[in-house]
C-alpha positions as CSV (number, residue, x, y, z in Angstrom):
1,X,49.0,97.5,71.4
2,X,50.5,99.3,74.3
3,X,52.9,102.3,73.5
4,X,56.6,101.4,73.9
5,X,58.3,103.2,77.1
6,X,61.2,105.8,76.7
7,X,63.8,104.7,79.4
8,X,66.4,107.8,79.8
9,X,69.5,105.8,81.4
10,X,71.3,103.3,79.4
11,X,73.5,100.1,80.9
12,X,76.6,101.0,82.6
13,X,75.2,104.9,83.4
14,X,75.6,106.1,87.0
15,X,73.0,108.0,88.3
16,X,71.9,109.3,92.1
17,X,69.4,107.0,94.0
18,X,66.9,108.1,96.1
19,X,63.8,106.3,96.6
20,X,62.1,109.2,99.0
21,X,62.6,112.5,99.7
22,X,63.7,112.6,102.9
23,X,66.0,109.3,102.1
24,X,70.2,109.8,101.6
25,X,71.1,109.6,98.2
26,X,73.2,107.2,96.8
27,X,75.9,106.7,94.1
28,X,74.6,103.8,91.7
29,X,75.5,102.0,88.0
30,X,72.2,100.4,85.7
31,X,72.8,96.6,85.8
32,X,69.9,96.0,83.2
33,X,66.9,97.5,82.2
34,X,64.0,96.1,82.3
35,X,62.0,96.0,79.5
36,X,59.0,94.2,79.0
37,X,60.3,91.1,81.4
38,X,59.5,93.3,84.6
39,X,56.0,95.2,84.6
40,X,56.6,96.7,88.0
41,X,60.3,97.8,87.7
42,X,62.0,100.0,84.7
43,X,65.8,98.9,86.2
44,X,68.5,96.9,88.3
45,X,70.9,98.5,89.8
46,X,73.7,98.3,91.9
47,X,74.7,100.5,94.6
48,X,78.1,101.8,95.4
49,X,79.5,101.7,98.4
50,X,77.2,99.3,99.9
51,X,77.2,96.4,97.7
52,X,74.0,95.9,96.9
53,X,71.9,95.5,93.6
54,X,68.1,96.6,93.6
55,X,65.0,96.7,90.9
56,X,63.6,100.1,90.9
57,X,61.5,102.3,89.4
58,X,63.3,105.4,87.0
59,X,61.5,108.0,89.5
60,X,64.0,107.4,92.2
61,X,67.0,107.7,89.4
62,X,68.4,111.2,88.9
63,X,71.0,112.4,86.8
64,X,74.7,113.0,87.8
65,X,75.7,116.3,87.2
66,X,78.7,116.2,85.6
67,X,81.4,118.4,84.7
68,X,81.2,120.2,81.0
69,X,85.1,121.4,80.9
């Protein structure tokens, strides 16, 4: 039996996507996460601003640092 993942986002969370390091990053919402259905990909998301939804991988997801006040 294979050990279950830990996924840190949850549907409807925006985070900051960045697939490389020298790549722009980008505003972006999870669409669905991927559980078991998708071996290669952890999430869908969609990106704002440009209109587009992509599966990706939770190393090019980062946090959103929002305000604590």
């Amino acid at each position: 039996m294979t050990p279950k993942k830990i996924y840190n986002y949850k549907i409807d969370d925006w985070v900051i996507y960045q697939p490389y390091e020298f790549s722009t990053p980008k505003r972006a919402v999870i669409l669905w996460i991927y559980r078991d259905e998708e071996p290669l990909y952890d999430y869908e998301i969609y990106i704002d601003g440009e209109g587009k939804k992509r599966k990706v991988v939770e190393s090019s997801l980062f946090p959103i640092n929002t305000p604590t006040y």
